[in-house]
MMTF fields as JSON, N, C-alpha, C and O atoms, coordinates in Angstrom:
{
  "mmtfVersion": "1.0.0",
  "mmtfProducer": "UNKNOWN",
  "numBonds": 359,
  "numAtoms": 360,
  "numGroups": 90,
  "numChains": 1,
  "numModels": 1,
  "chainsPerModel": [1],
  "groupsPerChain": [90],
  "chainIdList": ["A"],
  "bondAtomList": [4, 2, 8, 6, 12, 10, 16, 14, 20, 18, 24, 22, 28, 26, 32, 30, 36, 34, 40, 38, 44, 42, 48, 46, 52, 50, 56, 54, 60, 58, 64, 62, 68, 66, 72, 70, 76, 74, 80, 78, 84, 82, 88, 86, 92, 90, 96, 94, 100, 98, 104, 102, 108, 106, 112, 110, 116, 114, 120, 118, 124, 122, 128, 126, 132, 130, 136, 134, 140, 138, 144, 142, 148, 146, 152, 150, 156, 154, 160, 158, 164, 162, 168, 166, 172, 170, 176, 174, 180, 178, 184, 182, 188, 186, 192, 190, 196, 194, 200, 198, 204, 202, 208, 206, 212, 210, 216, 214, 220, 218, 224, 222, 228, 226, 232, 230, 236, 234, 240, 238, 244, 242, 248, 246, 252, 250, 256, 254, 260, 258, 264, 262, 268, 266, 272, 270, 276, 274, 280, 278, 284, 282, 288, 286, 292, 290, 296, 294, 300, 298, 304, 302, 308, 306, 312, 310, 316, 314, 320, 318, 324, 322, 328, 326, 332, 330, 336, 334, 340, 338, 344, 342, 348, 346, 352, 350, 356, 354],
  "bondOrderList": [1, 1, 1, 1, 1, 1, 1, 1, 1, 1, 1, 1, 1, 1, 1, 1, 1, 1, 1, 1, 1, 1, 1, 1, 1, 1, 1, 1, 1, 1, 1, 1, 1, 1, 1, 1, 1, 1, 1, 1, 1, 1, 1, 1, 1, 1, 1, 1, 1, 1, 1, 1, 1, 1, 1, 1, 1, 1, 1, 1, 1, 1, 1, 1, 1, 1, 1, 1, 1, 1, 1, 1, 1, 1, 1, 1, 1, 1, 1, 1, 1, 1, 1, 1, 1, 1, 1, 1, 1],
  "groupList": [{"groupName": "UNK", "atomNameList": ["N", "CA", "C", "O"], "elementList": ["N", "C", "C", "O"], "formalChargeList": [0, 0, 0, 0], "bondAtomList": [1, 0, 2, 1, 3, 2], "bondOrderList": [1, 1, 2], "singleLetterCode": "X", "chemCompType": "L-PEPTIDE LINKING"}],
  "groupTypeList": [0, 0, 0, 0, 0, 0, 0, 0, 0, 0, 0, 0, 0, 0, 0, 0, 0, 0, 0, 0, 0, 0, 0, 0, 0, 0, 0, 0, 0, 0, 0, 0, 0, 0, 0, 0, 0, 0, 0, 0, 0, 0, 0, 0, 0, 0, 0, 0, 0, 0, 0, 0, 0, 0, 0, 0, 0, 0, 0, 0, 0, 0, 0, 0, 0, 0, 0, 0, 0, 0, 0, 0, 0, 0, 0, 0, 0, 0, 0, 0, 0, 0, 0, 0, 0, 0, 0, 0, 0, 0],
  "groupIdList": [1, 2, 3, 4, 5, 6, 7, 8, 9, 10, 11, 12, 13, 14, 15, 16, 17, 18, 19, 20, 21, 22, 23, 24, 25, 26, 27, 28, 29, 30, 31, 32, 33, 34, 35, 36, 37, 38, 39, 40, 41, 42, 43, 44, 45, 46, 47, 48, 49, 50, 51, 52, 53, 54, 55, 56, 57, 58, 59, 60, 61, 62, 63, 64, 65, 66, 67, 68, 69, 70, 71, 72, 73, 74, 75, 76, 77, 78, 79, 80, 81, 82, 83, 84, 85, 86, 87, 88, 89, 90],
  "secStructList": [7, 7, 1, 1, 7, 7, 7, 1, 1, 2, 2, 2, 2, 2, 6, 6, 6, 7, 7, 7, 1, 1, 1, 7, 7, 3, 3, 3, 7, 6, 6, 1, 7, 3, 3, 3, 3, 3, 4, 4, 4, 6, 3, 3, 3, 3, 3, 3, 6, 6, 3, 3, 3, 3, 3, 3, 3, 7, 3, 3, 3, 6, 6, 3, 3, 7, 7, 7, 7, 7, 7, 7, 7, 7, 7, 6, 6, 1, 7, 7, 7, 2, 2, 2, 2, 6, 7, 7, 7, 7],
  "xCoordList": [13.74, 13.069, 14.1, 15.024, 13.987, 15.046, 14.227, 13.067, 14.668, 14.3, 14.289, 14.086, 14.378, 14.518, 13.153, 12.287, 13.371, 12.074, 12.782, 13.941, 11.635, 11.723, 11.026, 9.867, 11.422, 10.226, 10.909, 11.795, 9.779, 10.477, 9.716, 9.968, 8.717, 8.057, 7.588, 6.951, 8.125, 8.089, 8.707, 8.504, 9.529, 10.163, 9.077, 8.858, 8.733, 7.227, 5.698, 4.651, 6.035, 4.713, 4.54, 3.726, 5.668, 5.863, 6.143, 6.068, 6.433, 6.524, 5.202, 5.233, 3.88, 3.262, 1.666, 0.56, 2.181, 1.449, 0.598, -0.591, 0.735, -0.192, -0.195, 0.869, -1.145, -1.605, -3.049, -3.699, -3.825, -4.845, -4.744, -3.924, -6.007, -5.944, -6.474, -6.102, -7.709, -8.869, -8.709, -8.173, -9.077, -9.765, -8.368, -8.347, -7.766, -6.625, -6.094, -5.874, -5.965, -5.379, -4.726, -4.768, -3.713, -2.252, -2.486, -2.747, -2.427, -2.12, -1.295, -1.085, -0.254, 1.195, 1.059, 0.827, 1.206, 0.757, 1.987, 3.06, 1.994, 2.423, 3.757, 4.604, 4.096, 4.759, 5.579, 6.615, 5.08, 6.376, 5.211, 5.272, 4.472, 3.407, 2.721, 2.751, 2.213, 1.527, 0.218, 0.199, -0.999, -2.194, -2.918, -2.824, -3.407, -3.666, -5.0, -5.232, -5.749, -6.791, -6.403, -6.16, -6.45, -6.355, -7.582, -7.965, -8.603, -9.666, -9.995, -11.05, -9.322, -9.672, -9.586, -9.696, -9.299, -8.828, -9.888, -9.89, -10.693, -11.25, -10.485, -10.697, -9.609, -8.246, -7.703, -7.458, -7.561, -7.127, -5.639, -5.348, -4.7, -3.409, -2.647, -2.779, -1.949, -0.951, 0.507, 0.889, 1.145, 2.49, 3.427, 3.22, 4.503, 5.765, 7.059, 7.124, 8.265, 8.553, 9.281, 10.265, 9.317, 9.639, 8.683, 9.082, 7.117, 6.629, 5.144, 4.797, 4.256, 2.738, 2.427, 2.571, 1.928, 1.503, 0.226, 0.132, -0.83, -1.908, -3.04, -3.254, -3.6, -4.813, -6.112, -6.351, -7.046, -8.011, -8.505, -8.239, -9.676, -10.149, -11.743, -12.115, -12.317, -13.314, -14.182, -15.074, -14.546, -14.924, -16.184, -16.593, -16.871, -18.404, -18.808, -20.009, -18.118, -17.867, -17.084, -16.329, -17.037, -15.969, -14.516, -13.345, -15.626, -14.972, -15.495, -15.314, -16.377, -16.245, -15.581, -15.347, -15.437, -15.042, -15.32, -15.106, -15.988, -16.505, -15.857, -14.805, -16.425, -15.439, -15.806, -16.919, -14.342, -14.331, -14.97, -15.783, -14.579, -14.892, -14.744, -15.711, -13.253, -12.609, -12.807, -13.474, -12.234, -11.843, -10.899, -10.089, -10.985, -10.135, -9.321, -9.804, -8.215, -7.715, -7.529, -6.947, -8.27, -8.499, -7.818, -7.915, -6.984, -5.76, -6.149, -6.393, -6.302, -6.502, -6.897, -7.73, -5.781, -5.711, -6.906, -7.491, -7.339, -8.164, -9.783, -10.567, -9.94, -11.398, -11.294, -10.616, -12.234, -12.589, -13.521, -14.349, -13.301, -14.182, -14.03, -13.891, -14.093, -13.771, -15.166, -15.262, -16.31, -17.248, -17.884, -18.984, -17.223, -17.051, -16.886, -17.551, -16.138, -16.061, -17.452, -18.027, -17.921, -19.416, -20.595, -21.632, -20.378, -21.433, -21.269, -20.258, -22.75, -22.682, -23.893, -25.008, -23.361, -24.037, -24.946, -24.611, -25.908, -27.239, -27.479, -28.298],
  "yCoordList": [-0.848, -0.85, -0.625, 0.165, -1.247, -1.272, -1.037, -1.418, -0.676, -0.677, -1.673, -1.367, -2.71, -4.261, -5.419, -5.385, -6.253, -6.683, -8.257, -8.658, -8.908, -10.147, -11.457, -11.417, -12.08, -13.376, -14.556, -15.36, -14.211, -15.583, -16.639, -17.813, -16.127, -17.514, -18.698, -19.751, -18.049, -18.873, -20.198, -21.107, -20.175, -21.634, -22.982, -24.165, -22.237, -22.931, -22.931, -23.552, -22.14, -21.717, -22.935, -23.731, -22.506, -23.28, -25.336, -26.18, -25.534, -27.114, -27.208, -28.357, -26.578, -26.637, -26.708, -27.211, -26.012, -25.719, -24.551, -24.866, -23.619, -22.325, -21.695, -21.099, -21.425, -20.191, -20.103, -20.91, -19.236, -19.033, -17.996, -17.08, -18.35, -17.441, -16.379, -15.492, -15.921, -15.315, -14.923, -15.639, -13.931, -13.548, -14.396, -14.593, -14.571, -14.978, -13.669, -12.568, -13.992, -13.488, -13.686, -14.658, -12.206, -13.179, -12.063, -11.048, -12.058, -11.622, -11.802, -12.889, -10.829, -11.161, -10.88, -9.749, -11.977, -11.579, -11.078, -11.034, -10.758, -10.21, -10.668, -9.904, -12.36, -13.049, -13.322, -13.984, -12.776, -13.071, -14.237, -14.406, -14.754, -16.369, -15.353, -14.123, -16.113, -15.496, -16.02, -17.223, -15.406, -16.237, -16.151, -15.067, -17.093, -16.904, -17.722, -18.818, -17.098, -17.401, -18.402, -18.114, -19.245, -19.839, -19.626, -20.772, -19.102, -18.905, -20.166, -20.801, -20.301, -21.263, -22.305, -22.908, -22.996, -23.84, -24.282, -25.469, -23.551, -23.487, -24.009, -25.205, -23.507, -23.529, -22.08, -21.165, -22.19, -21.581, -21.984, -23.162, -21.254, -22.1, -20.878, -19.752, -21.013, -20.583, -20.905, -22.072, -20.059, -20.48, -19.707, -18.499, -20.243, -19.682, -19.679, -20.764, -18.72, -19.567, -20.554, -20.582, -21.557, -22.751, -24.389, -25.509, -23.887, -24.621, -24.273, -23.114, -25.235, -25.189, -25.453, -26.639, -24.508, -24.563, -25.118, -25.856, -24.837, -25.438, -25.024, -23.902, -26.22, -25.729, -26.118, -27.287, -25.408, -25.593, -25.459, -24.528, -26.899, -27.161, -26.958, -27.424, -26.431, -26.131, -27.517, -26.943, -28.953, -29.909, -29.559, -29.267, -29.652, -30.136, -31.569, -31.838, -32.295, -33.961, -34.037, -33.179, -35.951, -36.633, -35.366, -34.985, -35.279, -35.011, -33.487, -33.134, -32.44, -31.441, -30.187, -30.283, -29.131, -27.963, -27.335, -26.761, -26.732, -25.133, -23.67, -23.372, -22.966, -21.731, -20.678, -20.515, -19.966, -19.324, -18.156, -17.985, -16.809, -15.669, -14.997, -14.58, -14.545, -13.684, -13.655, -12.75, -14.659, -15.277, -14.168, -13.509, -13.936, -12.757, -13.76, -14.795, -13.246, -13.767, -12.795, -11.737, -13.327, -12.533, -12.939, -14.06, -12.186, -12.467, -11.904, -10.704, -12.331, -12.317, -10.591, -10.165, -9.936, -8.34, -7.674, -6.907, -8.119, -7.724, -7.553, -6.854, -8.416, -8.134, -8.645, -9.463, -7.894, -8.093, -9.478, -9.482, -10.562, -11.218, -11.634, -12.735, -10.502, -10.892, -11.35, -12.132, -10.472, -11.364, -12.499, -12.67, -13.54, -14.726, -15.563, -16.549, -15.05, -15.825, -15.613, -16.648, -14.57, -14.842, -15.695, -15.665, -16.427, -17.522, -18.458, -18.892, -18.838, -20.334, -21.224, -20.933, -22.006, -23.523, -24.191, -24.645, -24.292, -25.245, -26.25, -26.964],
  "zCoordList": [-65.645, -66.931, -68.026, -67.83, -69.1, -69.881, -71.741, -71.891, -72.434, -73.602, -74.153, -75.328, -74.08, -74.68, -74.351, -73.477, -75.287, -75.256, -74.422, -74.529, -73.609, -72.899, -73.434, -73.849, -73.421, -73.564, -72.827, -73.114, -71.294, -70.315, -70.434, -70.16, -70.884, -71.03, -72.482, -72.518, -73.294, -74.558, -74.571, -75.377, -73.514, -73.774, -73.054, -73.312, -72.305, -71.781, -72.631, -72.445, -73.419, -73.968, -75.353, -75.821, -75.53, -76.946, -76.735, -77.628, -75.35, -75.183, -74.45, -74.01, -74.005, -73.77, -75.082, -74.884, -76.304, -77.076, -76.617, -76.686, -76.281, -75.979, -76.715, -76.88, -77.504, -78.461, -78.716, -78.051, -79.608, -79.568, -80.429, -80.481, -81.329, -82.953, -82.759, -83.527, -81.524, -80.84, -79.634, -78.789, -79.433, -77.935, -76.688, -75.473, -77.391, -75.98, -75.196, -75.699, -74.049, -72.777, -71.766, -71.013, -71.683, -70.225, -69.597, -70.243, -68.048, -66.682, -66.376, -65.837, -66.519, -65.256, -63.996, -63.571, -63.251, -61.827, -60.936, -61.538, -59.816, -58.595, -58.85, -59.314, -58.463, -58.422, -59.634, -59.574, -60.805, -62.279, -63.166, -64.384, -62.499, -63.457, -64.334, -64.381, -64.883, -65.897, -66.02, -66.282, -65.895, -65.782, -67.769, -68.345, -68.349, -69.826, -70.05, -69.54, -70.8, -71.65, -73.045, -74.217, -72.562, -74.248, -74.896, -74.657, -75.561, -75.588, -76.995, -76.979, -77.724, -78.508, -78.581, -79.648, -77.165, -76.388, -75.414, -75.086, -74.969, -73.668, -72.821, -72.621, -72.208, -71.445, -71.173, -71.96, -69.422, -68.542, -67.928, -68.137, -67.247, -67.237, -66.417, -66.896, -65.349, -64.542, -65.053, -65.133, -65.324, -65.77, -65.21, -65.089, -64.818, -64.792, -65.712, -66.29, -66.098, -67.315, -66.949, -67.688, -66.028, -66.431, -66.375, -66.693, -65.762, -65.62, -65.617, -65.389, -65.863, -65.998, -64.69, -64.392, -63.543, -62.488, -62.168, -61.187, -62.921, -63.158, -64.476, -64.935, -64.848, -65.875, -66.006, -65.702, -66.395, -66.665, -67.855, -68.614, -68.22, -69.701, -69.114, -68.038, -69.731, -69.922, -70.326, -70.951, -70.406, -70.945, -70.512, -69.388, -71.844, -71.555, -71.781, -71.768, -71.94, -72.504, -72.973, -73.429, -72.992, -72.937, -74.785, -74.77, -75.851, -76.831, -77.443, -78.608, -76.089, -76.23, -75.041, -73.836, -75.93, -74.92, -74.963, -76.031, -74.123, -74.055, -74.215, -73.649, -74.865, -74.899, -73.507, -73.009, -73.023, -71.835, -71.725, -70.816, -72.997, -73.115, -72.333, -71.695, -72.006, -71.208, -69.793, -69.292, -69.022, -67.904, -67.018, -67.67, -65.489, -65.259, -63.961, -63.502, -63.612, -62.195, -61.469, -61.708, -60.136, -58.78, -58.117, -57.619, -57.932, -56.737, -55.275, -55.401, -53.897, -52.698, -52.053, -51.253, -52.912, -52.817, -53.074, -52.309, -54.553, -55.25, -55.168, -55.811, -54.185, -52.908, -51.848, -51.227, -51.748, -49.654, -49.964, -50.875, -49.159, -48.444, -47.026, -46.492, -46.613, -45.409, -44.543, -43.597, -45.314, -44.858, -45.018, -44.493, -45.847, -46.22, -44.382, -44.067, -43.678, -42.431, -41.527, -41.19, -41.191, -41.267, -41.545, -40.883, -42.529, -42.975, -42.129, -41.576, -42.054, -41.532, -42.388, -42.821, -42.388, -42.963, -42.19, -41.095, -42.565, -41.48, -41.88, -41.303]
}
């Protein structure tokens, strides 16, 4: 830990266009990515700082988008489903 401030991911952020005037949100996960709310966007997005891992747009049609309102990421750790293998399908 150091007294200094970081920004690994701006260089991605900024050729990606990520921002949000509202209600935006980042998760740094386990691994260093960064999980973010674009909220004024309706856009979801995995990033690392050198690349857009994956995203999600919220489209409700062809020329609308839905807004998210604080979207969380659940990482594997973070619950049990283990009784998920249990089910069966008829």
């Amino acid at each position: 830990m150091s007294d200094g401030v970081t920004r690994p991911y701006s260089s991605i952020m900024a050729k990606e266009n990520i921002k949000t005037v509202t209600e935006g949100l980042v998760t740094i996960l386990e691994n260093g990515d960064a999980f973010i709310e674009q909220q004024n966007y309706g856009r979801l997005l995995r990033i690392s700082p050198d690349q857009v891992r994956w995203e999600y747009v919220n489209k409700i049609s062809a020329d609308t988008v839905g807004e998210l309102h604080w979207s969380r990421y659940i990482a594997a750790d973070d619950i049990d489903l283990r009784w998920m293998k249990a089910l069966t399908c008829n």
